[in-house]
C-alpha positions in Angstrom: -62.1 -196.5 120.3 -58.2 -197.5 119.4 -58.2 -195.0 116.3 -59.2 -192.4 119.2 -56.7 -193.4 121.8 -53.9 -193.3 119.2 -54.5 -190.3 117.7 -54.9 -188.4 121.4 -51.4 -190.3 121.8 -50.5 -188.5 118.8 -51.7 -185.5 119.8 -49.4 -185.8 122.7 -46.6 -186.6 121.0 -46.8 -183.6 118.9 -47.1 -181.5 122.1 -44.4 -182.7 123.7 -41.9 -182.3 120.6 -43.2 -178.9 120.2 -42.2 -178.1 123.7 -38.7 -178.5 123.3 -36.7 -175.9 122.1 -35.2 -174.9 118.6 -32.3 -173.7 118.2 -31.3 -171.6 114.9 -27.8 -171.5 113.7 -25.1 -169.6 115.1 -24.3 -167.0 112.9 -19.7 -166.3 113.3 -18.6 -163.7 110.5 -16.1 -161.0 110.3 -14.9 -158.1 107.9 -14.6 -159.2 104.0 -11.2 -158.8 104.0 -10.6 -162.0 102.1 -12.0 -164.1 99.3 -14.7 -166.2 100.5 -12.4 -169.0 100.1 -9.8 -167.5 102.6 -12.8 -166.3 104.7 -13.5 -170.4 105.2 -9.9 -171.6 105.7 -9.3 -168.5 108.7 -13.3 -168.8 110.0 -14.3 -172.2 109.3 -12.3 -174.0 112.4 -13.4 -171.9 114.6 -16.8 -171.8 113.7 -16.5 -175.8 114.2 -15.3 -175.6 117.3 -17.5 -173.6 119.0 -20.2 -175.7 117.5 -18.8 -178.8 119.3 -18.2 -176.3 122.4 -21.7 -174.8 122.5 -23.4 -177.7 121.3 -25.5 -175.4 119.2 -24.7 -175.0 115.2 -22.2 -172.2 114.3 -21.9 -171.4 110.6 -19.2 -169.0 109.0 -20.9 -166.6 106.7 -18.6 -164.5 104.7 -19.9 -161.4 103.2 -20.2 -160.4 100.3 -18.8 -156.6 100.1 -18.0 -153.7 102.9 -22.2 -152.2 102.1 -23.1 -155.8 103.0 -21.4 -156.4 105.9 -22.5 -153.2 107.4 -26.2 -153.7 106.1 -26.5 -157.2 107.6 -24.7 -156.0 110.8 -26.9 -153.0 111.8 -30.1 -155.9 110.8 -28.7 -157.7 113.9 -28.3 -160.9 111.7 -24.7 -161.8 113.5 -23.9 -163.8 116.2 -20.4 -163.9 117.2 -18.5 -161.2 115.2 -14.6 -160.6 114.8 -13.7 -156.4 113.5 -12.4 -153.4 114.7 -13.4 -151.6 118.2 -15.3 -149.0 116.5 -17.6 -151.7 115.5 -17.2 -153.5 118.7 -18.4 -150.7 120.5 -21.2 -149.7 117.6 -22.9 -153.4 118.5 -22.1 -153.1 122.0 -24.8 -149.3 122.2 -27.1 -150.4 119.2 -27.6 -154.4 119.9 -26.1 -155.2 123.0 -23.1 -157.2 121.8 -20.7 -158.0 124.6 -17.1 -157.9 123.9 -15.7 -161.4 125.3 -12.0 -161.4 123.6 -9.6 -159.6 121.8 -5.7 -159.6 120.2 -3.3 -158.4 122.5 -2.2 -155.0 122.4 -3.8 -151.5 121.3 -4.7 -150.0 117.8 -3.1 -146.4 117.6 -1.8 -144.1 114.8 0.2 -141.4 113.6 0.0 -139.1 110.7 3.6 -138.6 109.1 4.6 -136.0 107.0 8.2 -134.7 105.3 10.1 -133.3 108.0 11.1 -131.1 105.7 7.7 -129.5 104.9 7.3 -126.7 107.0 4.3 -125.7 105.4 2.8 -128.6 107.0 2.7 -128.3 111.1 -0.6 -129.5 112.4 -3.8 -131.2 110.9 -5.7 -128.3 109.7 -2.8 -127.4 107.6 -3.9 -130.8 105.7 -7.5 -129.4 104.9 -6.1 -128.5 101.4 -3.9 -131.6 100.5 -3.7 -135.2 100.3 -3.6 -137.7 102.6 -2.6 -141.6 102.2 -4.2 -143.9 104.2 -6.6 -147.4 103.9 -10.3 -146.9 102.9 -13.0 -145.9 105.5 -14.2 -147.4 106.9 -10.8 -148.9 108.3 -10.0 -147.7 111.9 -7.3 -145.5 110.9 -8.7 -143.4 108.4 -11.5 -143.4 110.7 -9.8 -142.3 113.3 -8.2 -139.5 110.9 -11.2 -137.9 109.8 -12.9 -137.6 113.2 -10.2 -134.6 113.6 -12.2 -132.9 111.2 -15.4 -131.8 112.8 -16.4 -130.1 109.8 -17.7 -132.3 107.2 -17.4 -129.8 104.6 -13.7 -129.2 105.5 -12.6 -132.8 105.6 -9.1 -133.1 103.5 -8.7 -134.9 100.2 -7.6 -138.5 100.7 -5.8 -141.3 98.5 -7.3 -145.0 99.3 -4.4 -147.3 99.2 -4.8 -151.0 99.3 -2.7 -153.9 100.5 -2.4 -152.5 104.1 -0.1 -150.1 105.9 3.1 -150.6 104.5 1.8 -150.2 100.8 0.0 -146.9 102.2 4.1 -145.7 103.4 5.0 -146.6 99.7 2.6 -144.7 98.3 3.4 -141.5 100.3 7.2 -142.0 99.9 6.4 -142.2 96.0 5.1 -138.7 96.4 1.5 -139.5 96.0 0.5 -137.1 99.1 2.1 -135.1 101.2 1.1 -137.0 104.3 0.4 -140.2 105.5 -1.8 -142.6 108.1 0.3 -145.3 109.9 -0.4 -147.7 112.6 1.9 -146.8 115.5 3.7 -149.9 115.8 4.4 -149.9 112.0 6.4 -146.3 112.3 7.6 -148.1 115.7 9.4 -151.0 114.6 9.4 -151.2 110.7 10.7 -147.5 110.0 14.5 -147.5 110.6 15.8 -144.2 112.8 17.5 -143.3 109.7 14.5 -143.1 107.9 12.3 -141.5 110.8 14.5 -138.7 110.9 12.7 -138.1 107.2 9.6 -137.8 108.9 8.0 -135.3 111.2 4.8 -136.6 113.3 2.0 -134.3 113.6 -0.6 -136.5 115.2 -0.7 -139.6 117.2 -4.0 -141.2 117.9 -5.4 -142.0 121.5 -4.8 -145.9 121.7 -7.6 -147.9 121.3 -8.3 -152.1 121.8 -7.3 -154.3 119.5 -9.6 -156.4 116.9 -12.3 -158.0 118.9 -15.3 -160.5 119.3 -18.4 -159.9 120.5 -21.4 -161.8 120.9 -25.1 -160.8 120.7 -27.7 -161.1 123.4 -29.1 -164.2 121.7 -25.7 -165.9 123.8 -26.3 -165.2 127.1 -24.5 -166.3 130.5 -23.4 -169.5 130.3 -23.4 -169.7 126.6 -21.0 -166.6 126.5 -18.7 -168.1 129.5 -18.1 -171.5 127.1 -17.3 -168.8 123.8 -14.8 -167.3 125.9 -13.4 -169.5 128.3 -13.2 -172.2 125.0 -11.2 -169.9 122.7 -8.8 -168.8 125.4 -7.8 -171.8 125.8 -5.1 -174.0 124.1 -7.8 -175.7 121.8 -9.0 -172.6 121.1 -6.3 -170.8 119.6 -5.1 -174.2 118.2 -8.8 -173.4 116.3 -8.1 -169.8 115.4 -4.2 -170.5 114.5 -4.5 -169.4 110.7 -6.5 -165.6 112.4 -3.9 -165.8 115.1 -1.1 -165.9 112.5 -2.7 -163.3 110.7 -3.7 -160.8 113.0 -1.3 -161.7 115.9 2.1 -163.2 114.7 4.1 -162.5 117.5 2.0 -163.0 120.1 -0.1 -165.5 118.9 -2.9 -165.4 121.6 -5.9 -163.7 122.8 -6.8 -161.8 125.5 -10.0 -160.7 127.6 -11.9 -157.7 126.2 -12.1 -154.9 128.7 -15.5 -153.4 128.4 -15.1 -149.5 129.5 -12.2 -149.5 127.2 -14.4 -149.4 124.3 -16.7 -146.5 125.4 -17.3 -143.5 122.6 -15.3 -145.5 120.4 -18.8 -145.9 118.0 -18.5 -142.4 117.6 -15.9 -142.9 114.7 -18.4 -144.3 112.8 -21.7 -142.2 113.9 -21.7 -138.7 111.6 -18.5 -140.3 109.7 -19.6 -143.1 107.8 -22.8 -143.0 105.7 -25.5 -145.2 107.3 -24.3 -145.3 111.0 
């Protein structure tokens, strides 16, 4: 009679424990722009932090390539996400991702070519000749090929790493006849002496900045505490090293503004294999 009474206790027990939920891990990841290494030293606080915030375990996950990140991402197997609008707003149709926060400011381009080039007056004129820019599927060449409606027309392009400014050095050392630059790069860092070199045939129509979303597995309150948390001064104190990055001189973030990122998926949808 005992044995029976504490094993229906048992029984119970079991029950009861089951009832309670179980939470899986948070998954926080962003573009492999990095080695894994840096990946941890930018991600790894913040990940951390929300974990204490949430009360539910975040973990960084750092992928391994570009095919990767985009195979894992259209699997749904992110949480909390920080990239581009484009895939902001890809997450936002195909998973229902919410965009919480972003860096201040917009994301916009122009195309630059020789001023003195007069062969060269519009985009289709490019069709036939090469173009410098960072590898799709960055925003701005992105962003360059929509123009091209035709896939079988789109224009020869040179893939330039190490960012903007080594894209402007390769077009200045001849390597193309134009070139794709973030707006605020021919802006600020291009001196008027220099512009007057240049003749700009396209400017892009300004888009949000980088951004995080969350997936519907963080809902209401859950999403209120991710974005409420890392707008405040703990918050960025967490994302300092991305801040510095990403947002040197203004090192903040800012509330995402959902409509702004409508039809921004289509620069990845008929562009980019897979999407």
């Amino acid at each position: 009679m005992r044995f029976t009474r504490i094993a229906v206790t048992f029984t119970v027990l079991l029950a009861a424990l089951a009832s309670f939920p179980v939470f899986a891990d948070l998954v926080l990841t962003a573009p492999p722009r990095e080695s894994a290494e840096e990946g941890m030293a930018i991600y790894g606080p913040i990940a951390k932090y929300l974990s204490e915030q949430l009360g539910q375990n975040v973990v960084y996950k750092h992928p391994v390539d570009w095919s990767t990140y985009a195979v894992d991402m259209r699997n749904d197997s992110f949480d909390i996400v920080f990239d581009g609008p484009h895939f902001a707003a890809w997450r936002m149709k195909h998973l229902q991702h919410t965009p919480l926060i972003t860096i201040p400011g917009d994301l916009g381009f122009v195309v630059v070519v020789n001023a003195d080039d007069n062969k060269i007056k519009q985009l289709r004129n490019l069709k036939t000749k090469k173009t410098c820019g960072m590898a799709s599927p960055n925003l701005s060449m992105l962003t360059y090929l929509s123009q091209f409606h035709d896939d079988s027309l789109l224009p020869p392009v040179v893939e330039v790493k190490g960012g903007i400014p080594e894209v402007y050095k390769a077009f200045l050392g001849g390597q193309c006849s134009a070139a794709i630059l973030r707006n605020h790069f021919y802006e600020s860092k291009i001196s008027d002496q220099d512009k007057k070199k240049l003749r700009v045939i396209f400017t892009s129509k300004p888009l949000p900045n980088q951004t995080i979303t969350v997936s519907r597995r963080l809902q209401g309150k859950s999403q209120e505490i991710v974005r409420t948390s890392l707008l405040s001064v703990t918050g960025r104190q967490s994302a300092m090293k991305l801040l510095e990055r990403f947002s040197k001189s203004k090192p903040t973030f800012a509330q995402a503004e959902v409509e702004r990122y409508a039809g921004a998926e289509n620069l990845l949808e008929g562009i980019v294999w897979g999407w």
